[in-house]
C-alpha positions as CSV (number, residue, x, y, z in Angstrom):
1,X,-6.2,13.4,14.3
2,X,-4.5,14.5,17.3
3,X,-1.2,15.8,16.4
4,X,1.8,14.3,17.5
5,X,3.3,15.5,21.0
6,X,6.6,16.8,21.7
7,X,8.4,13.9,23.7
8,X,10.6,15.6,26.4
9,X,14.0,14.4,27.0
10,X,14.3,11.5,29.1
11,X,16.7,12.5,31.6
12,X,14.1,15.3,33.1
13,X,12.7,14.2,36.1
14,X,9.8,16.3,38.0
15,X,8.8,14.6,41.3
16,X,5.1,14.8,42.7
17,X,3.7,18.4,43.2
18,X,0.9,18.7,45.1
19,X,-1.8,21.1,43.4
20,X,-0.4,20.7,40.1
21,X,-3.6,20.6,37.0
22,X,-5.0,17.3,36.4
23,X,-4.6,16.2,33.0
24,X,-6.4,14.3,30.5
25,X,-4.7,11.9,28.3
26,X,-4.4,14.2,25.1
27,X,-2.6,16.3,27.2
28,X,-0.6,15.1,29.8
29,X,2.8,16.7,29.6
30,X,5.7,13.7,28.8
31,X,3.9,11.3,26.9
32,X,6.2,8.2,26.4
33,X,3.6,5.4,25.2
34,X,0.0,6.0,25.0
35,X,-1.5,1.9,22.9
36,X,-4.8,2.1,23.2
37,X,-6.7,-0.6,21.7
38,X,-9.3,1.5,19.4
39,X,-6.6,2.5,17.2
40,X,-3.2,1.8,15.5
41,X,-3.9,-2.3,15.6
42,X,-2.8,-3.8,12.3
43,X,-3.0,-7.2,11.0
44,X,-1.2,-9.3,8.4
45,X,-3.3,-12.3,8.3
46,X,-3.7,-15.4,5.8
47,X,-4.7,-18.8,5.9
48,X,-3.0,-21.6,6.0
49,X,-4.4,-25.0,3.5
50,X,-2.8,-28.6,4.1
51,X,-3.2,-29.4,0.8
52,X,-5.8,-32.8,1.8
53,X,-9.1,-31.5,4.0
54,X,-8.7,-28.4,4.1
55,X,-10.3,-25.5,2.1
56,X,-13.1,-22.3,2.5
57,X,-16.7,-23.0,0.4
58,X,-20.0,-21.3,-0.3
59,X,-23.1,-22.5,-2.2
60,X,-24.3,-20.5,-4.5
61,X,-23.8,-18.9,-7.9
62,X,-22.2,-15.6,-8.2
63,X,-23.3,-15.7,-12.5
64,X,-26.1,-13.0,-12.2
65,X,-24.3,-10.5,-10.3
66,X,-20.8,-10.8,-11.8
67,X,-21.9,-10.4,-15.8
68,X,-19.9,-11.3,-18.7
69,X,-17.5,-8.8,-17.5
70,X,-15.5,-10.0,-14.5
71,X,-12.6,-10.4,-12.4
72,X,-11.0,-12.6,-9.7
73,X,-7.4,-12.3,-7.7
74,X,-5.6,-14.0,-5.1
75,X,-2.3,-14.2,-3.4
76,X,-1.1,-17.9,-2.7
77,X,2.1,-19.4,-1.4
78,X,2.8,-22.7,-2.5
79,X,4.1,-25.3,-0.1
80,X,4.5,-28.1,-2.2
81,X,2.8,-30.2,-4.7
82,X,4.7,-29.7,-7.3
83,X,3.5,-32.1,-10.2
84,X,-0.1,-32.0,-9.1
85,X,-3.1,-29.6,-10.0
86,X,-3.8,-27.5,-6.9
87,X,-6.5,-25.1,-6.8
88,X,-6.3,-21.7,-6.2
89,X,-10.6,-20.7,-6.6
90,X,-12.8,-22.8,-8.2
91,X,-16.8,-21.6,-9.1
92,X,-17.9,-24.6,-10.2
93,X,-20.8,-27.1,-10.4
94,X,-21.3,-30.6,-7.9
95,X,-23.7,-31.7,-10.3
96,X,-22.4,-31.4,-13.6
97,X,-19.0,-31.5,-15.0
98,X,-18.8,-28.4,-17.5
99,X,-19.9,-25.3,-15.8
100,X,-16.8,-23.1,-14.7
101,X,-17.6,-19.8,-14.0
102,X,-14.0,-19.2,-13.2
103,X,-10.8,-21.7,-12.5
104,X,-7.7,-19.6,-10.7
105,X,-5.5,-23.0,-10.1
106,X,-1.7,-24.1,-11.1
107,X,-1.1,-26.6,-14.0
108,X,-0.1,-30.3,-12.7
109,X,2.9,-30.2,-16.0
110,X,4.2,-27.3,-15.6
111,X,3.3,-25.5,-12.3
112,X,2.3,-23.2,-14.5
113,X,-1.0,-19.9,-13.5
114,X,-4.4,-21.0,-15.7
115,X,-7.6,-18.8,-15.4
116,X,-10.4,-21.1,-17.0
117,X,-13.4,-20.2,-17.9
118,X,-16.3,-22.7,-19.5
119,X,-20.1,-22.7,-20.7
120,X,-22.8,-25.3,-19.9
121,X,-22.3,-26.7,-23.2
122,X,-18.6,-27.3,-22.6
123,X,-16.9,-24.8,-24.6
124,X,-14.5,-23.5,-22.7
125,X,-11.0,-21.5,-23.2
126,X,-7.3,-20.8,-20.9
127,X,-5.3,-18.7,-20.1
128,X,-1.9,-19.4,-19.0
129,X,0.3,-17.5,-17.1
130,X,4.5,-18.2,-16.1
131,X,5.5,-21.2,-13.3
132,X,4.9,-20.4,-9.9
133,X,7.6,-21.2,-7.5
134,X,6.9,-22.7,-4.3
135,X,8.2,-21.0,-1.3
136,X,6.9,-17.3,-2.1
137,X,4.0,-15.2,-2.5
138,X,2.4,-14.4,-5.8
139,X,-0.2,-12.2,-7.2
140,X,-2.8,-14.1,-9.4
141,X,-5.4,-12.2,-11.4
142,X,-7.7,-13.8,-13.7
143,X,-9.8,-11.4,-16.1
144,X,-13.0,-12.0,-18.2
145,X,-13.8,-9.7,-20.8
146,X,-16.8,-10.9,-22.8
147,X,-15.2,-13.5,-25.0
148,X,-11.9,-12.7,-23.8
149,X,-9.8,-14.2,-21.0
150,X,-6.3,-12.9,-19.7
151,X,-3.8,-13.6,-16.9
152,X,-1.6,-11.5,-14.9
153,X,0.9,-13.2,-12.5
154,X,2.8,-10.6,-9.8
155,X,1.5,-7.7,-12.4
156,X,2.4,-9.3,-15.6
157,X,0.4,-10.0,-18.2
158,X,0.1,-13.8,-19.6
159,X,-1.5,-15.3,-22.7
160,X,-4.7,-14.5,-24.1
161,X,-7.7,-16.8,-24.9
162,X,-11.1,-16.7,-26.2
163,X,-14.5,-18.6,-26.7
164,X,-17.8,-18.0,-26.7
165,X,-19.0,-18.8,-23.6
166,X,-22.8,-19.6,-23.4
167,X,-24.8,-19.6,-20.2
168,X,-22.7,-21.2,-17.3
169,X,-24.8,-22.5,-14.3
170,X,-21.9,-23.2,-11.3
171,X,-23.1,-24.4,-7.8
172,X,-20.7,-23.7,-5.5
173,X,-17.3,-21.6,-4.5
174,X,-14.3,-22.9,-3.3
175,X,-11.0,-22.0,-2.0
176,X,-8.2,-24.2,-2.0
177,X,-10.3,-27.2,-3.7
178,X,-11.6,-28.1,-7.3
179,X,-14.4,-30.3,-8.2
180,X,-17.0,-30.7,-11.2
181,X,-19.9,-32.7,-11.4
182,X,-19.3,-34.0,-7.9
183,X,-19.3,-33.5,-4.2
184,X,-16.0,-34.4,-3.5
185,X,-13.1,-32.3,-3.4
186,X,-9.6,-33.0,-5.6
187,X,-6.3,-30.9,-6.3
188,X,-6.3,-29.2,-2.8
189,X,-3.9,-26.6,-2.2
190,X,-1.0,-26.7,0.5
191,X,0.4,-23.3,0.9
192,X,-1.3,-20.2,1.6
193,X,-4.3,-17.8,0.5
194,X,-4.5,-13.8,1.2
195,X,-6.5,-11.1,-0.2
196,X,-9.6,-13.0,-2.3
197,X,-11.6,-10.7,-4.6
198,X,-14.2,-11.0,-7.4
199,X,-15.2,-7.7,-9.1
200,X,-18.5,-7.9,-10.8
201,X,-19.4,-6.1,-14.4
202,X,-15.8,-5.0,-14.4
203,X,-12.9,-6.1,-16.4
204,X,-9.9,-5.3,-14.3
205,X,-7.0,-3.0,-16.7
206,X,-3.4,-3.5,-16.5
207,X,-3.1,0.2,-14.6
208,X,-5.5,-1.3,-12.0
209,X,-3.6,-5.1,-11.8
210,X,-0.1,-2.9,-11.8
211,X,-2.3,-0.6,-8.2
212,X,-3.6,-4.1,-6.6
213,X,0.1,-5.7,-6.8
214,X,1.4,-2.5,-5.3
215,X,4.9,-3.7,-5.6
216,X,4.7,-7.3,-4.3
217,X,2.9,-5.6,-0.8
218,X,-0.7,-6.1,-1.9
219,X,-3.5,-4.2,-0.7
220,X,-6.0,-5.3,2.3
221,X,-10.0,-4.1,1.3
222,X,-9.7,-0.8,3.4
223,X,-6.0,0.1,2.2
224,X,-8.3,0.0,-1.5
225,X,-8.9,3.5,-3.1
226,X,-13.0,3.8,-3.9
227,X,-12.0,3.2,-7.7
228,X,-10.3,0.0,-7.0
229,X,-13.2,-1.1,-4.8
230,X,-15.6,-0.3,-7.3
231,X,-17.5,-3.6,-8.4
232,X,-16.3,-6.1,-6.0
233,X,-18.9,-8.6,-5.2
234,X,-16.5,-10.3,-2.0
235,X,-13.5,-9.8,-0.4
236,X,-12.0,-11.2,1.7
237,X,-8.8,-10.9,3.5
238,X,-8.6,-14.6,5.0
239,X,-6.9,-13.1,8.9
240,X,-8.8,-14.4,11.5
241,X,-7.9,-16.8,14.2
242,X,-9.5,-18.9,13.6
243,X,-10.1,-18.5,10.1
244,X,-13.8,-16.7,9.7
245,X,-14.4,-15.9,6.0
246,X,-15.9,-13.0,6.3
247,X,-16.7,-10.7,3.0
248,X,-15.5,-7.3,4.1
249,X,-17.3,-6.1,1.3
250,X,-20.6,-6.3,3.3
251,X,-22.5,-8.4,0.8
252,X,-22.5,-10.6,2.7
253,X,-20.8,-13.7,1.1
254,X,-19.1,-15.6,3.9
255,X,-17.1,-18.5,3.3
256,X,-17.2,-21.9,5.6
257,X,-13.7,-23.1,6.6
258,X,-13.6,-26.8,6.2
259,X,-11.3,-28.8,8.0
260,X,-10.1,-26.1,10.3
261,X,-7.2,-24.5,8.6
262,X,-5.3,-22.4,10.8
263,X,-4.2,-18.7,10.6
264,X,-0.8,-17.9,9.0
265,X,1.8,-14.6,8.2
266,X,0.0,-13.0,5.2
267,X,0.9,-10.3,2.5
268,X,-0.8,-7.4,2.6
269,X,-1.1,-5.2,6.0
270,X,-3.7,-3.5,7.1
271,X,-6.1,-2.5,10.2
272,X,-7.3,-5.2,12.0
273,X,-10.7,-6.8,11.4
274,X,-12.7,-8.8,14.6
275,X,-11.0,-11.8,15.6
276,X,-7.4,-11.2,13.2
277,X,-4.5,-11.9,14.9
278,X,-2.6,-8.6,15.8
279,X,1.1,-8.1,13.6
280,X,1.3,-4.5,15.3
281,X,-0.1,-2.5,18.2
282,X,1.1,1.3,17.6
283,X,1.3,4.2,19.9
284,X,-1.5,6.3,19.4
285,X,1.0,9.6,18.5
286,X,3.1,8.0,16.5
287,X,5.9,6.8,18.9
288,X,6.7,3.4,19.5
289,X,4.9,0.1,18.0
290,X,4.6,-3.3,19.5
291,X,4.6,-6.1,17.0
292,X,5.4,-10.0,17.0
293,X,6.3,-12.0,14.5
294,X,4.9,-15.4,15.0
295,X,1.3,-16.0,13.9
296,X,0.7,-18.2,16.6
297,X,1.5,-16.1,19.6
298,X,-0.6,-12.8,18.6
299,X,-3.1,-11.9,20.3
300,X,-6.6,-11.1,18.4
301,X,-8.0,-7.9,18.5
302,X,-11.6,-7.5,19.1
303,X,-13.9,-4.8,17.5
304,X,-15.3,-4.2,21.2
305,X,-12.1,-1.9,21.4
306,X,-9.8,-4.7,23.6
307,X,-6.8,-7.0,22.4
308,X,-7.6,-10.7,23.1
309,X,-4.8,-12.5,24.9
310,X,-4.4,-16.3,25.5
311,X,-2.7,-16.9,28.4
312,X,-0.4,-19.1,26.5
313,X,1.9,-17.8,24.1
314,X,0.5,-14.6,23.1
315,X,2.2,-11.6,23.7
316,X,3.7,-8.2,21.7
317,X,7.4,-6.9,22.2
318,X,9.6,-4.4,21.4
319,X,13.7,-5.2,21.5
320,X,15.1,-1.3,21.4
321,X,15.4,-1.0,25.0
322,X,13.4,0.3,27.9
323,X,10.4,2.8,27.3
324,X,9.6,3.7,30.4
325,X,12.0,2.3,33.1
326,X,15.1,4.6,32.5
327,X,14.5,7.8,34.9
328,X,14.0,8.4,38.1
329,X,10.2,9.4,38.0
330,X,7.4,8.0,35.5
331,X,3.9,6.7,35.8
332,X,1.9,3.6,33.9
333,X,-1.4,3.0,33.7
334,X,-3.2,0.0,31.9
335,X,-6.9,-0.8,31.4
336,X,-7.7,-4.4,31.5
337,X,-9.9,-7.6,32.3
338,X,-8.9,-10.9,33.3
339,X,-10.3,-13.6,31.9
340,X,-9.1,-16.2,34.6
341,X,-6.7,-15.3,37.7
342,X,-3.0,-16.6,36.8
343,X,-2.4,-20.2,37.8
344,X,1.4,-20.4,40.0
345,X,3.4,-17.2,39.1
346,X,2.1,-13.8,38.1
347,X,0.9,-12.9,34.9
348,X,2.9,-9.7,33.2
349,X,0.8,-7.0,31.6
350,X,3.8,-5.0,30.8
351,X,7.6,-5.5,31.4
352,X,10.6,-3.8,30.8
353,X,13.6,-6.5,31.6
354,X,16.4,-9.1,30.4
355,X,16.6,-12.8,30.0
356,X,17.7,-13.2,33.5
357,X,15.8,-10.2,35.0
358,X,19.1,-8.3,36.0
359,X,17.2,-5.0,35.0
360,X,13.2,-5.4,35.4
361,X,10.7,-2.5,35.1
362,X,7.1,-4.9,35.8
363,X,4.0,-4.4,35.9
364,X,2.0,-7.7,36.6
365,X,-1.2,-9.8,38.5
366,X,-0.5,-12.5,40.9
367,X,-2.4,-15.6,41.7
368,X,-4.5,-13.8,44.6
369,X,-5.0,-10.9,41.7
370,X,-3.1,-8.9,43.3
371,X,-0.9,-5.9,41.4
372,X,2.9,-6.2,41.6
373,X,5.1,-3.5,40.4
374,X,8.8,-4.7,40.4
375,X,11.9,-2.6,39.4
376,X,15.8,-3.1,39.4
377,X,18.2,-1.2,37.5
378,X,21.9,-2.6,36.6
379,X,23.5,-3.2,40.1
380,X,20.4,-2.5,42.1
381,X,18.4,-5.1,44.1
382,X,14.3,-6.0,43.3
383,X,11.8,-4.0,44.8
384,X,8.3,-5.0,44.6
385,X,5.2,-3.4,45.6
386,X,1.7,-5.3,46.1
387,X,-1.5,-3.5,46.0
388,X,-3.8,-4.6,49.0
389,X,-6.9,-4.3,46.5
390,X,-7.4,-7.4,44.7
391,X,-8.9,-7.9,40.7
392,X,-11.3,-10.5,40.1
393,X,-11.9,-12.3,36.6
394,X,-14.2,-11.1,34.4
395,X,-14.5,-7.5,35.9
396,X,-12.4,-4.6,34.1
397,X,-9.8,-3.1,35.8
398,X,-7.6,0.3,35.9
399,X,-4.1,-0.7,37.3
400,X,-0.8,1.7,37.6
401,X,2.8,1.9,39.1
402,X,4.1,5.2,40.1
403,X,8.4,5.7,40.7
404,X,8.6,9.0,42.5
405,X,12.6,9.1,42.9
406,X,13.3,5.6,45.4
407,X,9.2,5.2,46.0
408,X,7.5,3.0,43.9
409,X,4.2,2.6,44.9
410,X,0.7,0.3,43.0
411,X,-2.7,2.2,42.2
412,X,-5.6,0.2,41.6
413,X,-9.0,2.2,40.2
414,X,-7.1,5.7,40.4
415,X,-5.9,5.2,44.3
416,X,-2.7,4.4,45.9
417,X,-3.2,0.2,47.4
418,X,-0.7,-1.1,49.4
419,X,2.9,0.0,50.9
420,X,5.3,1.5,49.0
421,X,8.0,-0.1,47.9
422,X,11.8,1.4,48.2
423,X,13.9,0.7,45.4
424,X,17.7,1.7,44.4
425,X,18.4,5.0,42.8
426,X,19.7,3.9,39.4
427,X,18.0,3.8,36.0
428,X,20.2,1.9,33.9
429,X,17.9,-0.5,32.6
430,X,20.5,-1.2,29.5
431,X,19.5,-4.6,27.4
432,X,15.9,-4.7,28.5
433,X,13.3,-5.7,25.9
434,X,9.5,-4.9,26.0
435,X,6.8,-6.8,26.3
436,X,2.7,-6.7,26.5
437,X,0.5,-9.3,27.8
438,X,3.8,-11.9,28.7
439,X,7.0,-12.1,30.4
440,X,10.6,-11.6,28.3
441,X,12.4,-14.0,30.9
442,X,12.2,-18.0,30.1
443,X,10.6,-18.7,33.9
444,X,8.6,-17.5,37.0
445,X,6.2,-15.5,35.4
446,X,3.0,-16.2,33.0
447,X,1.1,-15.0,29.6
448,X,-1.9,-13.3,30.7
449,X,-5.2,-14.7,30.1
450,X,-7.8,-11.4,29.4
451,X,-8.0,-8.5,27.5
452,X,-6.1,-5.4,27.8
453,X,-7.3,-2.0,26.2
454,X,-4.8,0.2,27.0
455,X,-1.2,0.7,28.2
456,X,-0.5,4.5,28.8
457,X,2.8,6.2,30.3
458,X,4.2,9.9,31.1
459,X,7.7,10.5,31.9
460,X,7.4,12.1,35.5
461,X,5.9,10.7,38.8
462,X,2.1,12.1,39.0
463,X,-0.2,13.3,41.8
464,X,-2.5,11.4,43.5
465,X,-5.5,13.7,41.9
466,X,-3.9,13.4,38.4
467,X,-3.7,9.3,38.3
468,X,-7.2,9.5,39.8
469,X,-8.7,11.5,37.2
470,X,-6.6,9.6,34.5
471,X,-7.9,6.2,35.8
472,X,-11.3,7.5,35.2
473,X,-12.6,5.8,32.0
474,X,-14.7,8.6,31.3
């Protein structure tokens, strides 16, 4: 790990100096914001169940690799449905009624946990755990030992139950559903699922329920220590956009999402998987992080090394001012492809502004794919510069904006395109937010439809030779 740079003051301004070193990005001297897409993405995925078609399934039986030592957890948030059965995993049989390998679900009387487990021969035993309130997340753990079931809800242990077993034959996994001795599907869940395991051969211990809770913030598969991971047969932490189902433990059992339920705000954070919608997007040395909130309008990061943006409503932000904008002399460069030119106004990669674009630090792509850098500090008027150079979809790109004291000029590939613009002397860019990939104003600009891999800025206006070499992706 690089170690973290020493961020220079930002009222120290150095204007261009020809034959100065060219730098690389490790060590470029004022680092303000170095997001580069192959690290510091993070996720905080779940998905999201309507409680009537919707639920994740697998055929199969998971009986000879699991033992009669075994394991399951989940974290739900309950909707609704209070007074009904709703299912939280079932391992069940479509063609006979008996077989439960395991039954994580809450009781229709009582809204109360249950972790069932029963043979072939119908013998079968429960164990019950406290009410579960809608409205919030809870930690479910179901545990088989031998003869012996037990239930832990948010850590804490429930009743106790026995039986003996038998041999139990189930068919088929679900998520979200129940059924026995049929095809169909009854007691759906509406709510929420996050962080499914099963451990195989291993009865999970109080110590290691108390580690898995971790406090009400859960733990995503690669925020697991090796001795919690130890025996898992699946995974899977249920954050894609749309929802994938894929076992991050590598064996390999993926779920099918039926009835296309959507992604949600999950539980348990951790770095992003392909495809999971991105909660956070942090600065390589530890400085600042871009996050946002709603589920819907997050991008999805892609294990190419890129973050995935819509053109609609994704976008990341930042509200504790401007970054970059406030000094006389700075330079940003951002790797990127567009997946269609914008359609009417220009399409923000990054902005430092307002509501009403009083103060603006931009950097964006017009309709003719051209780069516009805009600026405006309190009192000042809007200068723009447009690069000559134009981007086409589909190709990737190395775009910049260079202030050099009242000169603010666009580089496209590592070269100066297109005049300079002239712009105010002030830097009071006081109330600005940040954004990535879309606009803070309500109007005249667009959410960018493409991928961007990396946003990087220094505190001081560069040389010509120095942006060149910094454009290089090499």
């Amino acid at each position: 790990m690089t170690p973290l740079k020493k961020r220079r003051s930002l009222a120290i301004y150095r204007p261009v100096r020809p034959g100065e070193p060219v730098y690389s990005r490790e060590d470029a001297p004022d680092l303000l914001l170095w997001l580069d897409a192959a690290s510091g993405v993070a996720s905080r995925g779940a998905v999201t169940l309507d409680g009537t078609s919707q639920y994740l399934s697998r055929a199969g039986s998971l009986m000879g690799t699991l033992g009669t030592n075994y394991s399951v957890q989940a974290w739900v948030w309950l909707s609704g449905g209070s007074g009904t059965s709703r299912t939280i995993a079932a391992h069940r049989s479509t063609a006979q009624s008996n077989p439960i390998g395991f039954y994580l679900g809450i009781s229709s009387s009582d809204s109360s946990a249950r972790f069932i487990v029963t043979g072939d021969s119908g013998t079968g035993a429960t164990a019950i755990g406290p009410a579960l309130p809608t409205g919030q997340w809870h930690h479910v753990v179901g545990v088989r030992s031998g003869g012996s079931l037990s239930i832990y809800v948010n850590g804490v242990a429930g009743t106790v139950a026995s039986a003996s077993f038998g041999t139990i034959t189930p068919t088929h996994l679900d998520l979200g559903s129940n059924f026995g001795g049929s095809t169909s599907r009854l007691h759906l869940l509406p709510g929420r699922l996050d962080q499914f395991g099963v451990w195989g051969n291993r009865a999970l211990s109080q110590a290691d329920v108390t580690a898995l809770f971790n406090s009400g913030s859960g733990l995503s598969y690669s925020g697991m220590p090796p001795a919690l991971r130890a025996g898992l047969v699946m995974f899977h932490e249920l954050d894609g956009n749309p929802v994938a189902g894929v076992d991050s433990t590598g064996n390999g059992h993926t779920l099918t999402p039926i009835g296309s339920p959507a992604a949600a705000d999950g539980v348990a954070e951790g770095p992003a998987d392909d495809s999971d919608p991105v909660l956070r997007w942090a600065d390589r040395h530890g400085g600042p992080a871009f996050s946002q909130a709603a589920v819907a309008a997050r991008p999805a990061w892609r294990s190419a090394g890129f973050l995935d943006f819509d053109g609609t409503d994704d976008r990341l932000g930042r509200d504790s001012g401007p970054l970059v904008g406030a000094r006389p002399g700075f330079t940003m460069l951002a790797r990127l492809r567009l997946d269609v030119l914008p359609s009417g106004s220009p399409a923000v990669v990054y902005t430092e502004a307002d509501s009403g674009a009083s103060v603006v630090n931009r950097l964006a792509i017009t309709p003719a794919g051209q780069v516009v850098a805009s600026y405006r500090p309190i009192g000042g008027t809007l200068a723009s510069a447009t690069s000559a150079a134009t981007l086409a979809a589909g190709a990737d790109a190395v775009i910049g904006v260079r202030r050099n004291g009242s000169d603010l000029r666009v580089f496209v590939a590592g070269a100066p395109s297109g005049p300079a613009a002239t712009i105010d002397h002030g830097t009071d860019l006081a109330g600005a937010s940040c954004r990535v990939g879309g606009p803070v104003e309500s109007a005249g600009f667009r959410h960018l439809d493409g991928r961007i891999t990396e946003i990087y800025a220094v505190g001081r206006a560069l040389t010509d030779p120095q942006i060149a070499a910094l454009s290089n992706p090499a």
